[in-house]
N, CA, C, O and CB atoms as a CASP TS submission, in Angstrom:
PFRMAT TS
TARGET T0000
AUTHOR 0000-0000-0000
METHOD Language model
MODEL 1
PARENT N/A
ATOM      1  N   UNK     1     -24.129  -0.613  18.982  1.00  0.00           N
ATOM      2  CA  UNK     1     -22.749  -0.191  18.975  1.00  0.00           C
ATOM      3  C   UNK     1     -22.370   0.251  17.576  1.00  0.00           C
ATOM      4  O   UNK     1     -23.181  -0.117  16.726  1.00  0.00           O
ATOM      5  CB  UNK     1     -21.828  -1.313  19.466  1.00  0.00           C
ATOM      6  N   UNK     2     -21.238   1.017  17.082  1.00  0.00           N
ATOM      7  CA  UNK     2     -21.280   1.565  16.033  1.00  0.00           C
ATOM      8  C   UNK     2     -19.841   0.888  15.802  1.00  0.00           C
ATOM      9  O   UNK     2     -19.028   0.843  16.725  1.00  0.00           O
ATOM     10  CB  UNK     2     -21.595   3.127  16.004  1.00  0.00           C
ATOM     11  N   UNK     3     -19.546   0.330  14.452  1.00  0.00           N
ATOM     12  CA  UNK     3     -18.759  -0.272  14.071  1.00  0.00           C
ATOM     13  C   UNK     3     -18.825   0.025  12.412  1.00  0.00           C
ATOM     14  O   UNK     3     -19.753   0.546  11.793  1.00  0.00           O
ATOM     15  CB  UNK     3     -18.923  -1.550  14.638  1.00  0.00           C
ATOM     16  N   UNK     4     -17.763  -0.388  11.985  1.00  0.00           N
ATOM     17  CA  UNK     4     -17.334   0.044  10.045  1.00  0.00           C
ATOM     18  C   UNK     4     -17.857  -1.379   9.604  1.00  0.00           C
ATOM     19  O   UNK     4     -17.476  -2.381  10.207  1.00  0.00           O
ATOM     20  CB  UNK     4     -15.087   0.356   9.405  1.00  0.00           C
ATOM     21  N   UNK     5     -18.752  -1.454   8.525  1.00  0.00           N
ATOM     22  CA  UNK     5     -19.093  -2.818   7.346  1.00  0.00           C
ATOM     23  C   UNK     5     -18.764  -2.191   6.558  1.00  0.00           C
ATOM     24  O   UNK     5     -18.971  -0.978   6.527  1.00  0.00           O
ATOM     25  CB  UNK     5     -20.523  -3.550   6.965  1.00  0.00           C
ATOM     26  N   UNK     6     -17.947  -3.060   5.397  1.00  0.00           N
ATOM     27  CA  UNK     6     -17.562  -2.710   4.431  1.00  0.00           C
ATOM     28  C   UNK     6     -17.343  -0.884   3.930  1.00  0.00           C
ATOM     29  O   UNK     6     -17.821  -0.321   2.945  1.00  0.00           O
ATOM     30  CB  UNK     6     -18.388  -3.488   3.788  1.00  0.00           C
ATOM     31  N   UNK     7     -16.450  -0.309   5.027  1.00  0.00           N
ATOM     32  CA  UNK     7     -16.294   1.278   4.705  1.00  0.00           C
ATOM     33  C   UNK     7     -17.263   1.937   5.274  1.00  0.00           C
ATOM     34  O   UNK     7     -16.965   3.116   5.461  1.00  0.00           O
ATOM     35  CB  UNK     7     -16.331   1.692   3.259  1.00  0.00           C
ATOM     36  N   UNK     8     -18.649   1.542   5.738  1.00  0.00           N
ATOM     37  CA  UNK     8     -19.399   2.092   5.976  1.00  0.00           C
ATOM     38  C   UNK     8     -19.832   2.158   7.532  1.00  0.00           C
ATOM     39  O   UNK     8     -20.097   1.134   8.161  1.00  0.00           O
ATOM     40  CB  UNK     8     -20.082   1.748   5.160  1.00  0.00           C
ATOM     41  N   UNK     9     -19.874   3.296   8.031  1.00  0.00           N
ATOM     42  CA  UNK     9     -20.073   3.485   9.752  1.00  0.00           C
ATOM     43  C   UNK     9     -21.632   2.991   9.764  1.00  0.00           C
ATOM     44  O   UNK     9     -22.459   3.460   8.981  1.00  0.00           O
ATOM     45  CB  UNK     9     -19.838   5.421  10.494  1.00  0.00           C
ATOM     46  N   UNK    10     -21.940   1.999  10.733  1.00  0.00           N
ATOM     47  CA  UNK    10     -23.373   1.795  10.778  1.00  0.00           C
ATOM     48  C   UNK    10     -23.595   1.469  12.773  1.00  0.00           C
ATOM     49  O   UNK    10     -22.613   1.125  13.429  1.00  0.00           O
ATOM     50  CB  UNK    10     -23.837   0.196   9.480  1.00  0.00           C
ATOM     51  N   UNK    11     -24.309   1.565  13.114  1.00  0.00           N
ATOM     52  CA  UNK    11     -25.423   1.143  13.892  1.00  0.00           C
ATOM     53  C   UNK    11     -25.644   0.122  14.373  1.00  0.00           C
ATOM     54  O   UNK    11     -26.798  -0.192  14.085  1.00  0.00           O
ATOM     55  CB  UNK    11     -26.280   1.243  13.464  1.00  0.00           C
ATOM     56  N   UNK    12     -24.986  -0.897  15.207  1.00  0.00           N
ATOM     57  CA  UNK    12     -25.792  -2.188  15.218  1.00  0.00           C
ATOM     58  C   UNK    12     -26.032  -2.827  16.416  1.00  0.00           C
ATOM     59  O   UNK    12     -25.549  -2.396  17.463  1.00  0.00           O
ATOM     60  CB  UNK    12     -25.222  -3.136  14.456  1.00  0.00           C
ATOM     61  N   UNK    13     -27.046  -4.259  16.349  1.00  0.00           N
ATOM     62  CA  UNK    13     -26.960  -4.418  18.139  1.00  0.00           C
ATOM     63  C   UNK    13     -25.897  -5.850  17.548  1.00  0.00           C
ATOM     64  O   UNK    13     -24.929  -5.802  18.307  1.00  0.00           O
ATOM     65  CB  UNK    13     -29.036  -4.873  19.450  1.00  0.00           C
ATOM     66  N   UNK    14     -25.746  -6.681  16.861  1.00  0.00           N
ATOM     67  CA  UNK    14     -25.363  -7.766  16.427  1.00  0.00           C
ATOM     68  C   UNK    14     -24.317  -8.125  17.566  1.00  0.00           C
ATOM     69  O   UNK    14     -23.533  -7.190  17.730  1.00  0.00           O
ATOM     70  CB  UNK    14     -24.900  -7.670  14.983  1.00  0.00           C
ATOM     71  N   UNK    15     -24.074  -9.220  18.410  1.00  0.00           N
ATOM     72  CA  UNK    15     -22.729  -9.157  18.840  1.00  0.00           C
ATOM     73  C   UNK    15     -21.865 -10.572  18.646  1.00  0.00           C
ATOM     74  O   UNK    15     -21.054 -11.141  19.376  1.00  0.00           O
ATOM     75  CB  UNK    15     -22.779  -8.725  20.330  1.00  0.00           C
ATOM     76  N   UNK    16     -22.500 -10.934  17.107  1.00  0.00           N
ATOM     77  CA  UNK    16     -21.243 -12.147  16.685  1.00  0.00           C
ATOM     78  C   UNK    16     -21.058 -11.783  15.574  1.00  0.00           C
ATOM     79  O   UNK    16     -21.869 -10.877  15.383  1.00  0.00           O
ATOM     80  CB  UNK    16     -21.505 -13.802  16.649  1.00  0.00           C
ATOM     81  N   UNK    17     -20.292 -11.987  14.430  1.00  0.00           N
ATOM     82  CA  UNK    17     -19.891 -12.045  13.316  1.00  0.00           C
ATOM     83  C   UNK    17     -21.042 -12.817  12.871  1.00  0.00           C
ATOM     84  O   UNK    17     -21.766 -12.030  12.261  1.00  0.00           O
ATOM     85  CB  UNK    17     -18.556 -12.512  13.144  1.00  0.00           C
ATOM     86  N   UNK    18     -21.686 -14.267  12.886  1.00  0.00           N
ATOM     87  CA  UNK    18     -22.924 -15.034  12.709  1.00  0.00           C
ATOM     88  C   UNK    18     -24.047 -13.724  12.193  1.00  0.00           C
ATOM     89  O   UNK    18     -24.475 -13.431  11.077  1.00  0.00           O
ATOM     90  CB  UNK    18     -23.385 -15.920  14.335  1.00  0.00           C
ATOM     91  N   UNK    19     -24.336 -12.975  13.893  1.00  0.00           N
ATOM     92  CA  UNK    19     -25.504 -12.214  13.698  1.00  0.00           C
ATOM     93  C   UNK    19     -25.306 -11.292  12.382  1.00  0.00           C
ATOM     94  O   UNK    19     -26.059 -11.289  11.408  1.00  0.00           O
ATOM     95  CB  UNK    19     -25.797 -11.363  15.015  1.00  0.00           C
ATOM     96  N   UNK    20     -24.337 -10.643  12.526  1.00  0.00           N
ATOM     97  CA  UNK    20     -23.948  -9.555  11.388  1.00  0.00           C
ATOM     98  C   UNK    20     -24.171 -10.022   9.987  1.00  0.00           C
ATOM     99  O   UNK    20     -24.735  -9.448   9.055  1.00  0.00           O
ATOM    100  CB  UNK    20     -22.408  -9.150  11.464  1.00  0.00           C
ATOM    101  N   UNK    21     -23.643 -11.108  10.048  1.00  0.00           N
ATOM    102  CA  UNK    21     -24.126 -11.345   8.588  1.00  0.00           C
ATOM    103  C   UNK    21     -25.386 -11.695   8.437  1.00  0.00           C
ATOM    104  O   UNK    21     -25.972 -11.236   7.456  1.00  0.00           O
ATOM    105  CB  UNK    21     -23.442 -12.320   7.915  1.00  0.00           C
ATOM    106  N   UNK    22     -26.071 -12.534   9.306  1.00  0.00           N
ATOM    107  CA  UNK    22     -27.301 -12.370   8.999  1.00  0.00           C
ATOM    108  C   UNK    22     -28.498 -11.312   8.716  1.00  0.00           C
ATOM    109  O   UNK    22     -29.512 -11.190   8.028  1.00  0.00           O
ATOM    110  CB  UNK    22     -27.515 -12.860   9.622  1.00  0.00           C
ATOM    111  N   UNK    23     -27.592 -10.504   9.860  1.00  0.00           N
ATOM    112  CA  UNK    23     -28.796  -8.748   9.968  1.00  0.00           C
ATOM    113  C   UNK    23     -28.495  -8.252   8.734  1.00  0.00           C
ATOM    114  O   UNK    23     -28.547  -7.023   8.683  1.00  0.00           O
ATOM    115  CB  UNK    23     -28.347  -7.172  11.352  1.00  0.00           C
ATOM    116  N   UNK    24     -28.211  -8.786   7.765  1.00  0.00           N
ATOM    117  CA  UNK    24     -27.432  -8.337   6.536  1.00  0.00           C
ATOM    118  C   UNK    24     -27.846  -8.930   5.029  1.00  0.00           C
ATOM    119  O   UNK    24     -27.733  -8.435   3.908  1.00  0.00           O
ATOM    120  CB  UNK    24     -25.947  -8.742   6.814  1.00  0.00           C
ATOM    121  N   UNK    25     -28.325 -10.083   5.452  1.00  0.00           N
ATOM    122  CA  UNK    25     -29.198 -10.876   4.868  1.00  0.00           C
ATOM    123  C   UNK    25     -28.165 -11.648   3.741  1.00  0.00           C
ATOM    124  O   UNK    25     -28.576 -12.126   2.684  1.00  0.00           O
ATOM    125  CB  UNK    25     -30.511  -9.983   4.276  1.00  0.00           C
ATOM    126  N   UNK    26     -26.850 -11.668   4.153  1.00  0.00           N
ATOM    127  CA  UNK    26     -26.416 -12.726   3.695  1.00  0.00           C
ATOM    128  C   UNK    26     -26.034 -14.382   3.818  1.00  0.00           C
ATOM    129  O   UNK    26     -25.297 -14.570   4.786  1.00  0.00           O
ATOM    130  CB  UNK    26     -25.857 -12.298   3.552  1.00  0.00           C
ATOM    131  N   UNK    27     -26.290 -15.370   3.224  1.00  0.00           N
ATOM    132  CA  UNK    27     -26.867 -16.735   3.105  1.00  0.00           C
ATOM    133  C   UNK    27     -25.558 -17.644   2.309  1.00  0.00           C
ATOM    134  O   UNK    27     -24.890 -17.185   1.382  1.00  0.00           O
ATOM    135  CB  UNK    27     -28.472 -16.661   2.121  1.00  0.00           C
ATOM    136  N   UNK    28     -25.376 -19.065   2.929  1.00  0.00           N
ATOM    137  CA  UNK    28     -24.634 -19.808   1.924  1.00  0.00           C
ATOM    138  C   UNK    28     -22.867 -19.483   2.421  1.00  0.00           C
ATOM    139  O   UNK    28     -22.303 -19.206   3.479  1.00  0.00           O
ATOM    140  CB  UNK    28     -25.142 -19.156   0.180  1.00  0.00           C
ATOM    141  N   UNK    29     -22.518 -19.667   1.235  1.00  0.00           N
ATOM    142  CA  UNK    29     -20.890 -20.424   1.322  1.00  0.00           C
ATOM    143  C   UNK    29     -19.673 -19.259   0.338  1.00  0.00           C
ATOM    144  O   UNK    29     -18.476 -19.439   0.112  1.00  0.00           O
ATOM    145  CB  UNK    29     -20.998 -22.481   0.262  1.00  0.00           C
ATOM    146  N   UNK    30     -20.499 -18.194  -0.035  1.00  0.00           N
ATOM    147  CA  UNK    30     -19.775 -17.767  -1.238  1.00  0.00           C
ATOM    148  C   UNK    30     -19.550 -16.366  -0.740  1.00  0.00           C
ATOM    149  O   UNK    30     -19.785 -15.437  -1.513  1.00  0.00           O
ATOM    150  CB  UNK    30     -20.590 -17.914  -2.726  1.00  0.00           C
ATOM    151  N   UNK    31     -19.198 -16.170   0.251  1.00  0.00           N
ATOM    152  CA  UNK    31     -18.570 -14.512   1.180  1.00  0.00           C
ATOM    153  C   UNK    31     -17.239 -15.265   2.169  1.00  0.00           C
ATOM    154  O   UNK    31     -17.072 -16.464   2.389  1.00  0.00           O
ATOM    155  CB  UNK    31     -20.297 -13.523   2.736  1.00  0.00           C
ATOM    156  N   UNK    32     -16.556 -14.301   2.558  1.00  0.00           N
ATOM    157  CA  UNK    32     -15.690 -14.791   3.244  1.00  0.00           C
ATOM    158  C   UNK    32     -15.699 -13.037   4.545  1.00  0.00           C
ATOM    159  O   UNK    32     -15.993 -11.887   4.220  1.00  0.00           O
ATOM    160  CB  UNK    32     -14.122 -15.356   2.047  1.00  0.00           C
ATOM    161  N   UNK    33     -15.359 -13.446   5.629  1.00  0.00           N
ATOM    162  CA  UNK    33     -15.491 -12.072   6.507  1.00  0.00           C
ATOM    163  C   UNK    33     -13.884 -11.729   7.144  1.00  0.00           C
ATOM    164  O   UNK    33     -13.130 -12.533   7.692  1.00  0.00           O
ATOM    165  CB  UNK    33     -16.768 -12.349   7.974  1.00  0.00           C
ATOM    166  N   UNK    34     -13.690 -10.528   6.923  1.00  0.00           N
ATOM    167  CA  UNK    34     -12.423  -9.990   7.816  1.00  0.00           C
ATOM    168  C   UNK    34     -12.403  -9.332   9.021  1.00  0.00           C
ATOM    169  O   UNK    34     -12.478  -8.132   8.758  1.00  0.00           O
ATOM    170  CB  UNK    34     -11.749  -9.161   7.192  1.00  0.00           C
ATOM    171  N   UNK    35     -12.323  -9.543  10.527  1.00  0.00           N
ATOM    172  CA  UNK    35     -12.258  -8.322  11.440  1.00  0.00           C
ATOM    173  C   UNK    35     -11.207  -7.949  11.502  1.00  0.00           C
ATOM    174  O   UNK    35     -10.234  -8.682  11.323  1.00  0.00           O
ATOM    175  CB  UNK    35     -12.635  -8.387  12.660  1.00  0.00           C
ATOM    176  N   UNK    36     -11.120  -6.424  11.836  1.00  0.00           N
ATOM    177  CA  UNK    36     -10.284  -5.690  11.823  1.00  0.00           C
ATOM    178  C   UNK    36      -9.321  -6.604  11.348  1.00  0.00           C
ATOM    179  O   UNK    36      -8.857  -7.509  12.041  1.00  0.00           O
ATOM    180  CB  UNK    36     -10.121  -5.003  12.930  1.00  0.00           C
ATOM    181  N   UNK    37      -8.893  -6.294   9.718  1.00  0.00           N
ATOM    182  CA  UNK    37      -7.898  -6.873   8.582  1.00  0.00           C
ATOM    183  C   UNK    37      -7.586  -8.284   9.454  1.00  0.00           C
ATOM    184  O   UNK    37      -6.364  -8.428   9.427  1.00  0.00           O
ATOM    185  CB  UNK    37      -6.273  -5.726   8.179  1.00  0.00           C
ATOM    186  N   UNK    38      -8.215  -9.389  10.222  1.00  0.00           N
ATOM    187  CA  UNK    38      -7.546 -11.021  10.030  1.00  0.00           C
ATOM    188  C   UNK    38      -9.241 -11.373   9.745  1.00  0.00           C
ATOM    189  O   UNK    38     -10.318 -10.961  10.177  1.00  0.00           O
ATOM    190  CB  UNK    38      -6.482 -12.059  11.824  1.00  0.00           C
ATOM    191  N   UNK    39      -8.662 -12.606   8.539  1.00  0.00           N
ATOM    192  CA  UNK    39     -10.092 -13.365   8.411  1.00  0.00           C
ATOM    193  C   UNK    39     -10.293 -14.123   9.149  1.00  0.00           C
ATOM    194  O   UNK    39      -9.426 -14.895   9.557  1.00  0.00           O
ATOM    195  CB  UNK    39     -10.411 -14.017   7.397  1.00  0.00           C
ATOM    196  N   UNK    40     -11.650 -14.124   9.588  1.00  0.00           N
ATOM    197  CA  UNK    40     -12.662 -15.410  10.076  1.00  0.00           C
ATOM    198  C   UNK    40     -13.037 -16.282   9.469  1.00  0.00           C
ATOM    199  O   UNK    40     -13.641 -16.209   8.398  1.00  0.00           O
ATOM    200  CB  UNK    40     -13.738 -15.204  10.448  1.00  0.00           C
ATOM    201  N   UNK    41     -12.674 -17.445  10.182  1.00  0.00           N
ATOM    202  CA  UNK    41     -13.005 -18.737   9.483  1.00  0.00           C
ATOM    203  C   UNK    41     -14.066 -18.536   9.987  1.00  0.00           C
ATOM    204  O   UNK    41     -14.369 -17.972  11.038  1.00  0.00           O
ATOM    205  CB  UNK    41     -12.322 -20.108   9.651  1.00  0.00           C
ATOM    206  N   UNK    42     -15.192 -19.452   8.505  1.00  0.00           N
ATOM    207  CA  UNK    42     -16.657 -19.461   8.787  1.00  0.00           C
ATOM    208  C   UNK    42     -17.250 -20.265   9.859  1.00  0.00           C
ATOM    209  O   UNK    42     -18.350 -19.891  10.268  1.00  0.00           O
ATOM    210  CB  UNK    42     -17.295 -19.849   7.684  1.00  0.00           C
ATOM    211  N   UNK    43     -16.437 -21.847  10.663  1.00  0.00           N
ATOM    212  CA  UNK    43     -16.478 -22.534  11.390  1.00  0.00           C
ATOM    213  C   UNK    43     -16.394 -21.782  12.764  1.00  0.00           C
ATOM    214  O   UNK    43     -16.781 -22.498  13.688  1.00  0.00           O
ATOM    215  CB  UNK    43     -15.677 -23.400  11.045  1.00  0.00           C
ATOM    216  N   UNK    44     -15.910 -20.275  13.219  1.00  0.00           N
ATOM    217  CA  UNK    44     -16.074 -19.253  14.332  1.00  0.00           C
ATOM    218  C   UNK    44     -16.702 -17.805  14.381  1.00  0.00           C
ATOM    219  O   UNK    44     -16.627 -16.885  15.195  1.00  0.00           O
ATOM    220  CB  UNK    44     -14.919 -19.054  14.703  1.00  0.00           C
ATOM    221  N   UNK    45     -17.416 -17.998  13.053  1.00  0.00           N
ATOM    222  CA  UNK    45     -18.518 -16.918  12.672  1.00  0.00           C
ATOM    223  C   UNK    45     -19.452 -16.881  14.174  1.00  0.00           C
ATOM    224  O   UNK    45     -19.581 -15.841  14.819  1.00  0.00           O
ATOM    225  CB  UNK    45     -19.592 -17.496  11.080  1.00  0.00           C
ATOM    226  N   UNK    46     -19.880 -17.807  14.465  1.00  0.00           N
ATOM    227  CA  UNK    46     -21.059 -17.351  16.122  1.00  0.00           C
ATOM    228  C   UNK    46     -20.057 -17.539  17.790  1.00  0.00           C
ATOM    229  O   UNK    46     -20.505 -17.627  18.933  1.00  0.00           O
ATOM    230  CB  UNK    46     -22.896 -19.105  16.298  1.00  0.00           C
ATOM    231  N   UNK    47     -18.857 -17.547  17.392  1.00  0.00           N
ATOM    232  CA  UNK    47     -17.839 -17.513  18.628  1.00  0.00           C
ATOM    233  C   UNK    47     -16.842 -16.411  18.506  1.00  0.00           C
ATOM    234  O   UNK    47     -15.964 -16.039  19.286  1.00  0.00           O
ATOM    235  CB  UNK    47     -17.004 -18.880  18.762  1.00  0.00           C
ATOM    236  N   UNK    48     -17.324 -15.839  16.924  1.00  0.00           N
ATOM    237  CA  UNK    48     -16.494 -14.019  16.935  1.00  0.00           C
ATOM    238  C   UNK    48     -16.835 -12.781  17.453  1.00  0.00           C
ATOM    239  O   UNK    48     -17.620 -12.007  16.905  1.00  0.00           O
ATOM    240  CB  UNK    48     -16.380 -13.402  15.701  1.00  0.00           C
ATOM    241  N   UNK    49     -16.122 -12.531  18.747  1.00  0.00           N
ATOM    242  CA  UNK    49     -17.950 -11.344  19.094  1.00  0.00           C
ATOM    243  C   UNK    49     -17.210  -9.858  18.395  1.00  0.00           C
ATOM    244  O   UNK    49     -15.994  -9.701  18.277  1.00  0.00           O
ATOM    245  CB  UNK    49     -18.604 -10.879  21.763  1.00  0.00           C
ATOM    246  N   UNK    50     -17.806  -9.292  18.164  1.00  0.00           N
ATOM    247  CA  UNK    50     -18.283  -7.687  17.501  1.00  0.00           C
ATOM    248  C   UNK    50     -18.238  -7.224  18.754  1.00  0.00           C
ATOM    249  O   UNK    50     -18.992  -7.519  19.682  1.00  0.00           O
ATOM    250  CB  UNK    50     -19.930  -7.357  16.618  1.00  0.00           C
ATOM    251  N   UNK    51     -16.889  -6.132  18.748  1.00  0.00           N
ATOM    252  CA  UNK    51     -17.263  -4.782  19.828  1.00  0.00           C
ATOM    253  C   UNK    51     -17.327  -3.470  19.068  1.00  0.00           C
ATOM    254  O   UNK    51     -17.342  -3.415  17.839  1.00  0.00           O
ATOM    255  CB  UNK    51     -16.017  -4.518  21.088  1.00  0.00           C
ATOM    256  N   UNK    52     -17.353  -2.722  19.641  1.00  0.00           N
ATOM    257  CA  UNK    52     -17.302  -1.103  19.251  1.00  0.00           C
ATOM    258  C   UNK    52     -16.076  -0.712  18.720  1.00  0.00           C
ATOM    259  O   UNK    52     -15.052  -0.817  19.395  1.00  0.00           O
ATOM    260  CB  UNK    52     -17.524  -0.132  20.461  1.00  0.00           C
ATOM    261  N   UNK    53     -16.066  -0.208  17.420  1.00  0.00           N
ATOM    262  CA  UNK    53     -15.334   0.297  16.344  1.00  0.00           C
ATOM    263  C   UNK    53     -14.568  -0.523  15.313  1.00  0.00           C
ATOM    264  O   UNK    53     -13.716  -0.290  14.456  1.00  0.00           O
ATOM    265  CB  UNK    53     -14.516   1.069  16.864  1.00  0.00           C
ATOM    266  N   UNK    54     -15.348  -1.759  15.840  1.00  0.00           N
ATOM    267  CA  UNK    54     -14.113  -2.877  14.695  1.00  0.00           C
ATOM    268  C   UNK    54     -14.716  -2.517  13.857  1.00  0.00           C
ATOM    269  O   UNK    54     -15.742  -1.857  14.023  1.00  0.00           O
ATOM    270  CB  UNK    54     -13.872  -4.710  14.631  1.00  0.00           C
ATOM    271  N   UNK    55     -14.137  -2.926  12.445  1.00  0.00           N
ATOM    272  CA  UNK    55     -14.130  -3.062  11.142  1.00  0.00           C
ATOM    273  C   UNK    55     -13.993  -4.168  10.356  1.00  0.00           C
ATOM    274  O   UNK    55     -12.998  -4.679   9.843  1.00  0.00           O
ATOM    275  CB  UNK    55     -13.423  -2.442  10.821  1.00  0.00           C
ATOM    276  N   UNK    56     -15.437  -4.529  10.337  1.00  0.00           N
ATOM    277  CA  UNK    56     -15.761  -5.780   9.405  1.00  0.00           C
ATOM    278  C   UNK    56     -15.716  -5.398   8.124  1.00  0.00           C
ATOM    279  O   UNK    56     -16.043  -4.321   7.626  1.00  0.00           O
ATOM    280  CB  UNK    56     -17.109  -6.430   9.607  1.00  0.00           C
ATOM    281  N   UNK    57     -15.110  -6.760   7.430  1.00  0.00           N
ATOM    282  CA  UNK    57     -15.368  -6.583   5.504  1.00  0.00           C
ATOM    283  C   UNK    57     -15.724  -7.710   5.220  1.00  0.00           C
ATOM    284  O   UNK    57     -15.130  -8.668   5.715  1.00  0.00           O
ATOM    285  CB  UNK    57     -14.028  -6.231   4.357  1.00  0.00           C
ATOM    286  N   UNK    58     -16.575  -7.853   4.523  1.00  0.00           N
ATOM    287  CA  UNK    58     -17.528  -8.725   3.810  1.00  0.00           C
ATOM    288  C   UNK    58     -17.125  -8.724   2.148  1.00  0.00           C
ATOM    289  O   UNK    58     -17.448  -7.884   1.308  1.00  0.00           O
ATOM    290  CB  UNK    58     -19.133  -8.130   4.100  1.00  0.00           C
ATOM    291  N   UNK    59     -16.370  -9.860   1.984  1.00  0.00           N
ATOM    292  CA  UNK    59     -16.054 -10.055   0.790  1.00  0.00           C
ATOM    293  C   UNK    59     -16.684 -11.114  -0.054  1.00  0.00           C
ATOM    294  O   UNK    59     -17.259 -12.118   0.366  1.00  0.00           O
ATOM    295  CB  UNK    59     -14.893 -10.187   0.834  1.00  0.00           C
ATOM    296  N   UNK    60     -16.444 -10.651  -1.692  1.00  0.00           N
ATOM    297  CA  UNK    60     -17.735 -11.690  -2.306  1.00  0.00           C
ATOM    298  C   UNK    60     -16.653 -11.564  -3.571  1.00  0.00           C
ATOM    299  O   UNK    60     -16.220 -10.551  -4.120  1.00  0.00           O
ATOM    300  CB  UNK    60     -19.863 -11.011  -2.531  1.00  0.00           C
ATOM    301  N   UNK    61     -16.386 -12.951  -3.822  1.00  0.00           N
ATOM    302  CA  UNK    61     -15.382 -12.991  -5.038  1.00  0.00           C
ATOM    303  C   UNK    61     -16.081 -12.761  -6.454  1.00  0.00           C
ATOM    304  O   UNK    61     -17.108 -13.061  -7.062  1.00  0.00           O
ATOM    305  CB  UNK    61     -14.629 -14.462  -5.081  1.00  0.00           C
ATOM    306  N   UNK    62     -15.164 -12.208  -6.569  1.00  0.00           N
ATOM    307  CA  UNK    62     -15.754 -11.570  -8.540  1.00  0.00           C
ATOM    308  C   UNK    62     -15.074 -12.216  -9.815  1.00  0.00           C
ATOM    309  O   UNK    62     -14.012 -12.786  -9.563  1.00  0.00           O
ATOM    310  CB  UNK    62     -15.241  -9.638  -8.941  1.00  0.00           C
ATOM    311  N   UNK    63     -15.430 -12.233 -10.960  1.00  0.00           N
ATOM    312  CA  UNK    63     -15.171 -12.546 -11.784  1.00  0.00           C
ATOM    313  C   UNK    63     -15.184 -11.790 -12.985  1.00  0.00           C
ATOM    314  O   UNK    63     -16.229 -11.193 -13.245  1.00  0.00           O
ATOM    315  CB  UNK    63     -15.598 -13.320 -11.715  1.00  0.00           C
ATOM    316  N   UNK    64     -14.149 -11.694 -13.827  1.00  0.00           N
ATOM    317  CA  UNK    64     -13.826 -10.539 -14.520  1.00  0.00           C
ATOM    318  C   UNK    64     -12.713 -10.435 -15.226  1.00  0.00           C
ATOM    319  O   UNK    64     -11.920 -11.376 -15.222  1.00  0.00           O
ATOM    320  CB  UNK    64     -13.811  -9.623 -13.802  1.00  0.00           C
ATOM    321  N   UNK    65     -12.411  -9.078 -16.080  1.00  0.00           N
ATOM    322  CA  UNK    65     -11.024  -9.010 -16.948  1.00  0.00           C
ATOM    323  C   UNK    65     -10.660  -7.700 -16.793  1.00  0.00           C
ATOM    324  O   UNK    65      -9.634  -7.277 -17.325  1.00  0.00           O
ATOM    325  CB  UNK    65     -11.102  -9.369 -18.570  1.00  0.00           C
TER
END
């Protein structure tokens, strides 16, 4: 199904928020995920399902001036 990650139109079969991040190869405690603009708590990451055209964002806090 074709859906937006981070701005970007991609391709995918994933159909949880869980899978996505994994097909993605991200790991751990330090990302936080948005569908279509409301966040997911990480505790419903494999009970969020992914359909066609949402728009996931994958955020990773920065540090900086």
């Amino acid at each position: 199904m074709k859906v937006t990650i981070n701005g970007e139109e991609k391709n995918i079969s994933a159909a949880t928020i869980a899978e996505v991040v994994t097909m993605l190869g991200y790991e751990g405690d330090y990302f936080a995920v948005a569908k279509n603009l409301t966040c997911v708590p990480r505790g419903q990451y494999a009970e969020t399902q992914v359909s066609e055209n949402d728009e996931i964002e994958i955020l990773i806090p920065m540090q900086g001036g």
